[in-house]
N, CA and C atoms as an extended XYZ file, in Angstrom:
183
Properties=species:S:1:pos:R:3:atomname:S:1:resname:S:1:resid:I:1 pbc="F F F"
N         0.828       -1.186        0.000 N   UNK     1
C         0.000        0.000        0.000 CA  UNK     1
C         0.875        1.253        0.000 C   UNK     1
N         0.362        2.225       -0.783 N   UNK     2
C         1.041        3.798       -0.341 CA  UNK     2
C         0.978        4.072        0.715 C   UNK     2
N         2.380        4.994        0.919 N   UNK     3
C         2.511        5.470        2.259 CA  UNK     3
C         2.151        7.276        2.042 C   UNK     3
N         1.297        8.101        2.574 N   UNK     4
C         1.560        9.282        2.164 CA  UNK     4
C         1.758        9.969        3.309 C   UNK     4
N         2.949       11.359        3.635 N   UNK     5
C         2.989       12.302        4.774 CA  UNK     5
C         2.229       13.589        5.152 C   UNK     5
N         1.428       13.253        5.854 N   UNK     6
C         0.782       14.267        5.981 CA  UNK     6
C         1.265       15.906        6.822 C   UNK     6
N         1.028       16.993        6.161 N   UNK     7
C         1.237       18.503        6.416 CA  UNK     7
C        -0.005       18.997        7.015 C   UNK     7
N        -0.326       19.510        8.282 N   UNK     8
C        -1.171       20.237        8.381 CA  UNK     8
C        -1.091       21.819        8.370 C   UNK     8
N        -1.776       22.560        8.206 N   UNK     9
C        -2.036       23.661        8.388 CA  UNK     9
C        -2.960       24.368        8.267 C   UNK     9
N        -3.411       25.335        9.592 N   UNK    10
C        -3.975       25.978       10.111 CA  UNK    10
C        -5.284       26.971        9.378 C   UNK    10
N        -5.811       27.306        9.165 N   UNK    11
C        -6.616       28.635        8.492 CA  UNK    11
C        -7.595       29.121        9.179 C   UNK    11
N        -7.483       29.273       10.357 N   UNK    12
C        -7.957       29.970       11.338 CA  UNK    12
C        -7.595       29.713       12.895 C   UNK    12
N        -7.449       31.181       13.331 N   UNK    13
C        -7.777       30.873       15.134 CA  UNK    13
C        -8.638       30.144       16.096 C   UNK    13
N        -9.732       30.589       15.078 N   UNK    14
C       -11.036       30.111       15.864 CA  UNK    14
C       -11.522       28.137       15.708 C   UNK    14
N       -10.931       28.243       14.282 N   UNK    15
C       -10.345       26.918       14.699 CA  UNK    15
C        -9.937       25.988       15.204 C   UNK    15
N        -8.367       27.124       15.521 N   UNK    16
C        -7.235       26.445       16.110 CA  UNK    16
C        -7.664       25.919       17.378 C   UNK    16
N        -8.633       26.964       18.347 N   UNK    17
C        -9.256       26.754       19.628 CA  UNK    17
C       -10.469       25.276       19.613 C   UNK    17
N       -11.180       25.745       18.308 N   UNK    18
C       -12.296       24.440       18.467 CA  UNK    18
C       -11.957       23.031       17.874 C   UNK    18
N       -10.693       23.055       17.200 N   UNK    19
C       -10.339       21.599       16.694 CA  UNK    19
C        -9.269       21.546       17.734 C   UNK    19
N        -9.211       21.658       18.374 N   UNK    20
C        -7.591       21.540       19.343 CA  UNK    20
C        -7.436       19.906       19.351 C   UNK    20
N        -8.066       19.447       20.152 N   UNK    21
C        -7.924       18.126       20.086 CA  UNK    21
C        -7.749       16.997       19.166 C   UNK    21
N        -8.485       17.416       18.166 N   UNK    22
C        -8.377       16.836       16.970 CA  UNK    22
C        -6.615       17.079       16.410 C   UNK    22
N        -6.953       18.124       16.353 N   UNK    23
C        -5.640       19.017       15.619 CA  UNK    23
C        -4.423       18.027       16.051 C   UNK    23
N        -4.639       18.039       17.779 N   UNK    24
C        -3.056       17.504       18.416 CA  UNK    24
C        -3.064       15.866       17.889 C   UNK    24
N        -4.142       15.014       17.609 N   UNK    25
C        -4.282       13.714       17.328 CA  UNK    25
C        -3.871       13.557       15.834 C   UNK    25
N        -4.159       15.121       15.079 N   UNK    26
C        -3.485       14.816       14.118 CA  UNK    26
C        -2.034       14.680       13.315 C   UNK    26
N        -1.539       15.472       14.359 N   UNK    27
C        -0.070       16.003       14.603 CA  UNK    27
C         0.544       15.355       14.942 C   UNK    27
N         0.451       14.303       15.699 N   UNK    28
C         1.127       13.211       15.869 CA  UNK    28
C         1.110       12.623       15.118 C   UNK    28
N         0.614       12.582       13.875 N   UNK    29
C         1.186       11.631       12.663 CA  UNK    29
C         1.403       12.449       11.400 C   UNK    29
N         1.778       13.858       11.984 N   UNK    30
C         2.119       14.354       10.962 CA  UNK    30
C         3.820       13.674       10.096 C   UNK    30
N         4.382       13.814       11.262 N   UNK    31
C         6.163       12.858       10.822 CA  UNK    31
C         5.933       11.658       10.489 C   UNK    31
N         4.966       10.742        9.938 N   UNK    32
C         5.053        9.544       10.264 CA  UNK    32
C         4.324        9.105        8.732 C   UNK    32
N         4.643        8.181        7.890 N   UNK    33
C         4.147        7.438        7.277 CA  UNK    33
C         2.885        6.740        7.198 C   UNK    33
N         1.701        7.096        7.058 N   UNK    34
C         0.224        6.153        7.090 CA  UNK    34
C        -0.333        5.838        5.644 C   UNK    34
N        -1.267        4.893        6.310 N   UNK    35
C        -1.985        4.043        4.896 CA  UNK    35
C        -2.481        4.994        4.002 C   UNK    35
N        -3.135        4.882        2.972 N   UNK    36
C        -4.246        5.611        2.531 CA  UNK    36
C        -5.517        5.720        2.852 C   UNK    36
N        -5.580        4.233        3.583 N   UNK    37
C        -6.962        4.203        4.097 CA  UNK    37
C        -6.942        4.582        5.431 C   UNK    37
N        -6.058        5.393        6.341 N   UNK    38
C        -5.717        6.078        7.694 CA  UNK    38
C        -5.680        7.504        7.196 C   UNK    38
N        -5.814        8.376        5.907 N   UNK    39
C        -5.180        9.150        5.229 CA  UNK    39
C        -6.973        9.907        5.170 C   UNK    39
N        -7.879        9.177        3.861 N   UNK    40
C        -8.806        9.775        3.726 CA  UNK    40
C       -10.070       10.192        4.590 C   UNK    40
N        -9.810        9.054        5.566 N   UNK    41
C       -11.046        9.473        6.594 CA  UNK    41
C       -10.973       10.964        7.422 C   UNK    41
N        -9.359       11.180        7.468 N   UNK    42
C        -9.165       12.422        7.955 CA  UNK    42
C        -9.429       13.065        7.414 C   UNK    42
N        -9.121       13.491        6.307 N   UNK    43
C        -9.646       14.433        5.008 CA  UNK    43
C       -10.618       14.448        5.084 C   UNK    43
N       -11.880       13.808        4.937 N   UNK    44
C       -13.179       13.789        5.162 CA  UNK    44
C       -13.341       14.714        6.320 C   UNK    44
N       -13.379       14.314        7.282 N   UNK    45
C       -13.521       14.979        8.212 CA  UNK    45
C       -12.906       16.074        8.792 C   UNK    45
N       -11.733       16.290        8.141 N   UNK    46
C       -11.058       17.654        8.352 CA  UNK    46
C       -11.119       18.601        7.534 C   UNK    46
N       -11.180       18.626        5.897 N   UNK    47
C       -11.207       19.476        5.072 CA  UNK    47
C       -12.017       20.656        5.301 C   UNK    47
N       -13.121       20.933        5.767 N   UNK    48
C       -13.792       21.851        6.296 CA  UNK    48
C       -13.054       22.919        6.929 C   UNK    48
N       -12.110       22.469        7.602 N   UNK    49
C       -11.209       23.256        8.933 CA  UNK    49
C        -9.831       23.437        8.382 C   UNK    49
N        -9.256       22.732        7.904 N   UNK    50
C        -8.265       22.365        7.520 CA  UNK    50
C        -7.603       22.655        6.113 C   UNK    50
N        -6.708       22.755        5.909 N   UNK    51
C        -5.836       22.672        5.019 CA  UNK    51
C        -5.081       21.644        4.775 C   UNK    51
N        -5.120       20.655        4.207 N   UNK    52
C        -3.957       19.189        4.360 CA  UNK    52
C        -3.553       19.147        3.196 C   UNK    52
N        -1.783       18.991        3.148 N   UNK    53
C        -1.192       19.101        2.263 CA  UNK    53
C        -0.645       17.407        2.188 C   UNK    53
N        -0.607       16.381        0.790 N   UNK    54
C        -0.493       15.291        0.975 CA  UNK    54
C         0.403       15.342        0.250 C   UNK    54
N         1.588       14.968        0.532 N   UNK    55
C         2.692       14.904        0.036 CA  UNK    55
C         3.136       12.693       -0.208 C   UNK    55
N         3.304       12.576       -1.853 N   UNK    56
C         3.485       10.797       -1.742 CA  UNK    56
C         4.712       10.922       -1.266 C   UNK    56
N         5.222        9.985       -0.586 N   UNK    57
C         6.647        9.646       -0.629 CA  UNK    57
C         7.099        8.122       -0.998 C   UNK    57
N         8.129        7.691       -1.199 N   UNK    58
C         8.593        6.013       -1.513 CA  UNK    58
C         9.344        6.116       -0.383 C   UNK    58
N         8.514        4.657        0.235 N   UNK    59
C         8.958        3.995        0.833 CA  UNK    59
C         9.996        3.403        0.935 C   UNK    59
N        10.289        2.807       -0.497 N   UNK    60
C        11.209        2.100       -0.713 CA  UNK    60
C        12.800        2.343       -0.660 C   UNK    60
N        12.701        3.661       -0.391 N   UNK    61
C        13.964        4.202       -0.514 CA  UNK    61
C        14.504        4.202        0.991 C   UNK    61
């Protein structure tokens, strides 16, 4: 399966305050390699708030 790294960033304060939790659960896998299928559910549910930048990377290297 692809591995893709996820970037978050911010586009609002008011946000920043009402997703906090989310935000920090997401941040912890911001450094980290996940599935695709660990990948879109976030998107789903974050795009609203969010900005997510999906960067592919190889694994293999």
């Amino acid at each position: 399966m692809n591995k893709y790294l996820v970037r978050l960033s911010n586009v609002g304060t008011g946000v920043k305050d009402r997703m906090k939790h989310k935000r920090k659960e997401i941040d912890r896998n911001k450094t980290k390699a996940l599935d695709v299928g660990e990948i879109f559910p976030i998107l789903k549910q974050e795009v609203a708030d969010f900005k997510l930048r999906i960067c592919k990377i190889d694994v293999n290297k």
